[in-house]
C-alpha positions as CSV (number, residue, x, y, z in Angstrom):
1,X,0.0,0.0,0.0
2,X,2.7,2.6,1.1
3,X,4.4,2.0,-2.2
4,X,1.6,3.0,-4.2
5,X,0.3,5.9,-1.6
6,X,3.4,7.2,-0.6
7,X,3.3,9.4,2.7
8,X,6.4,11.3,2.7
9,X,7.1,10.5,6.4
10,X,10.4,10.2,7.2
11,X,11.6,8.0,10.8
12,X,13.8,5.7,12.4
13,X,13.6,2.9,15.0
14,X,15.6,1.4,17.6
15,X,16.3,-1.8,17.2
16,X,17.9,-3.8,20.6
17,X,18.7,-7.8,20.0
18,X,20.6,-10.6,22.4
19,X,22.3,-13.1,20.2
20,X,22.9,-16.6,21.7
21,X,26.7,-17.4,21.4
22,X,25.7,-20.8,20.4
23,X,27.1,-20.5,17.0
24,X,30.7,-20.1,18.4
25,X,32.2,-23.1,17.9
26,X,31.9,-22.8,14.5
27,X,31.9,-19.7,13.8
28,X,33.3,-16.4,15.1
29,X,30.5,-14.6,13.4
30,X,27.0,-14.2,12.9
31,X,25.5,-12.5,10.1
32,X,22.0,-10.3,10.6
33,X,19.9,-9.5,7.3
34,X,17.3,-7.0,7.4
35,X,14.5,-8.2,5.0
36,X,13.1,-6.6,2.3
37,X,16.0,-4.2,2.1
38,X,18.8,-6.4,1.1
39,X,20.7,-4.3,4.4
40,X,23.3,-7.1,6.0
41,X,25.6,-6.2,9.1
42,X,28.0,-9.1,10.6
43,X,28.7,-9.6,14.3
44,X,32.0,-10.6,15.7
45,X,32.2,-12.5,18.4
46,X,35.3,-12.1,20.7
47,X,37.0,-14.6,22.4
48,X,36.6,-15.6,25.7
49,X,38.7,-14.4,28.7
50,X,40.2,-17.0,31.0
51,X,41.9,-15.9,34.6
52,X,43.6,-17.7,37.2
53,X,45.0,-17.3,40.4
54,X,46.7,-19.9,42.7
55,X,46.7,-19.3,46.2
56,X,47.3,-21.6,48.8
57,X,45.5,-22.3,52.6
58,X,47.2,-20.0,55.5
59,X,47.2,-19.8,59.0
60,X,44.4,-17.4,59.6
61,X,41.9,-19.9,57.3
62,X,41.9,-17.7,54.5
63,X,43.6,-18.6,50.9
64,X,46.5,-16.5,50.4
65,X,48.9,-15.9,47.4
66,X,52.2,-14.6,49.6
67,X,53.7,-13.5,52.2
68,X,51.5,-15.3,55.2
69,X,52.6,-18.7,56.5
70,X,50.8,-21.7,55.5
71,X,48.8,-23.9,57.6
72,X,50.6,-27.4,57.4
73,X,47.6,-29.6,58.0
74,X,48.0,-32.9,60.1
75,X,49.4,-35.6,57.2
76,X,51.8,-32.8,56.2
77,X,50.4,-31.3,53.4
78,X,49.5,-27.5,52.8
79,X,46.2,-27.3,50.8
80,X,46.2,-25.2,47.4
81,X,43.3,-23.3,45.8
82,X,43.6,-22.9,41.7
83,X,40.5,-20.3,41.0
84,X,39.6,-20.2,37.6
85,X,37.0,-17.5,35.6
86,X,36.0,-17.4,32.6
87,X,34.0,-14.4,30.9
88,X,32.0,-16.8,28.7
89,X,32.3,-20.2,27.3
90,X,35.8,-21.0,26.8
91,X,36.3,-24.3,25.3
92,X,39.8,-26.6,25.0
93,X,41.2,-25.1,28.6
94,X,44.1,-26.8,29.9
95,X,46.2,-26.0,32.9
96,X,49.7,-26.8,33.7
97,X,51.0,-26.8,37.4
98,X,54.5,-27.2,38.3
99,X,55.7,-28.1,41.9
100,X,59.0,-26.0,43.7
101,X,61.3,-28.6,44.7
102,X,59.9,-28.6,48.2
103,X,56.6,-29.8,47.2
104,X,55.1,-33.6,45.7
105,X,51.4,-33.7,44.7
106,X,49.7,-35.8,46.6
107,X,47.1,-38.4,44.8
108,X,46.1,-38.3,41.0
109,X,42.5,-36.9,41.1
110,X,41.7,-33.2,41.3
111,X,38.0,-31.8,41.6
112,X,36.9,-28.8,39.7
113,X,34.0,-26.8,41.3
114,X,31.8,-24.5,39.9
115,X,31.7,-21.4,42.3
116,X,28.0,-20.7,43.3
117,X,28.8,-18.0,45.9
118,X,27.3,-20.0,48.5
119,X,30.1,-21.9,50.7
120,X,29.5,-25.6,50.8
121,X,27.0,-25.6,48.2
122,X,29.2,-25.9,45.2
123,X,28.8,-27.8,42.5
124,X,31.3,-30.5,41.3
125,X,31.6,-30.3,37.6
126,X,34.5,-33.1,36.8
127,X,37.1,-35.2,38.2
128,X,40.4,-34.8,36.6
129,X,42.3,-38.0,37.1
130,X,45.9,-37.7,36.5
131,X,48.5,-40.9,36.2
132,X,51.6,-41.5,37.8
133,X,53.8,-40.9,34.8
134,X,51.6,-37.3,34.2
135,X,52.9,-36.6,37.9
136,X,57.2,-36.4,35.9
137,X,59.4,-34.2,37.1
138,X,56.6,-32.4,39.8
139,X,54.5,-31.1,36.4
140,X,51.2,-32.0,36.0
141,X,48.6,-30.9,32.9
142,X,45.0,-31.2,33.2
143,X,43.1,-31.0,30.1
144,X,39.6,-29.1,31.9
145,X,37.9,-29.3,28.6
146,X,35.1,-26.5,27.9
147,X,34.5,-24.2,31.0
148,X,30.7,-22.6,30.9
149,X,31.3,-18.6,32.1
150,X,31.3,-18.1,35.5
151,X,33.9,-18.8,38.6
152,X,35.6,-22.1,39.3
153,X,37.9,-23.6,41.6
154,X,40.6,-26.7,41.7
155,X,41.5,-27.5,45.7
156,X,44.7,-30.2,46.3
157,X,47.0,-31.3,48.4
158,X,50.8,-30.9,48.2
159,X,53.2,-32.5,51.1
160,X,56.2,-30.8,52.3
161,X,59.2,-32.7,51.4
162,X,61.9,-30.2,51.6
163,X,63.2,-26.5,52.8
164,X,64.0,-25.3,49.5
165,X,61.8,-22.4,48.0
166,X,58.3,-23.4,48.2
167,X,57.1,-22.0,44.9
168,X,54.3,-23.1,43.1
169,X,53.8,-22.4,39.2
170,X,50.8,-22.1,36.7
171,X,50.1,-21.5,33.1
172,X,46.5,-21.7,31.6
173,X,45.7,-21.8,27.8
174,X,42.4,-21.9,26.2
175,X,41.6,-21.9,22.6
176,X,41.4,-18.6,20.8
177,X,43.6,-17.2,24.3
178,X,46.7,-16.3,25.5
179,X,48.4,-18.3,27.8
180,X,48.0,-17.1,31.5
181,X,50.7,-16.8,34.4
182,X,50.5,-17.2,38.2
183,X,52.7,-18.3,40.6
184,X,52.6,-18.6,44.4
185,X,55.2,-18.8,47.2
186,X,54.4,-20.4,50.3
187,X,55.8,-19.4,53.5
């Protein structure tokens, strides 16, 4: 009708969309066309953030990254925290921990929690099982696999076997990332 009665009106509208990330994996894009007026605009997605911080169980009850000595618990051990965020989905993460020469892992499976803000009522989201031989040379590598966004943590148990420097290393890498640093002392 307005083709063949034109009005002479001239406007605009506002036009506010949520696009679901779904298409990520595949793509890095998502392409919008307006019909009827051959208009096209593309989207890029950008990559996901992953942080880290590794802190380890003091005194006081608190996880600290420094400075503050740690709370040996009863077999020996002092009890680390790896805290992992992601932005948004971040898919193919892996994380690489190396032990100072004073420190041995202790066992081969480490949880990773989902952080729910609500002590104790975490939820467990996998069991990484590690073997023996991953455990060479005090380096381990967990292949996490695709983190959702939100917080998460890792929680392990290291003994004491030495004096030396007490420092705790690790890198982070997730596809379409850089890889991430941290390390922690313990005193």
């Amino acid at each position: 009708f307005l083709d063949s009665h034109p009005s002479n009106i001239e406007g605009f509208f506002r036009w506010n969309c949520t696009l679901n990330e779904k298409t990520q994996d595949e793509e890095k894009q998502e392409t919008l066309t307006f019909p009827g007026t051959g208009h096209q605009i593309t989207i890029n997605y950008k990559d996901s953030v992953v942080t880290a911080d590794k802190t380890y169980l003091a005194e006081n009850g608190k996880y600290v990254d420094g400075n503050t000595p740690a709370k040996i618990n009863d077999d020996g051990t002092v009890t680390f925290r790896i805290e992992l965020n992601a932005d948004k989905k971040a898919t193919n993460v892996t994380l690489t921990d190396t032990m100072g020469a004073g420190l041995q892992f202790v066992g081969t499976t480490f949880e990773l929690y989902r952080d729910n803000g609500d002590e104790g009522k975490d939820e467990l989201v996998k069991t990484l099982t590690v073997t023996p031989e991953d455990l060479k040379d005090n380096i381990i590598t967990l292949n996490i696999g695709t983190l959702e966004g939100g917080s998460y943590y890792i929680l392990y148990n290291a003994r004491v076997v030495g004096t030396a420097s007490l420092t705790n290393k690790i890198e982070w890498d997730w596809e379409g990332g850089t890889t991430g640093k941290d390390d922690t002392t313990v005193v």
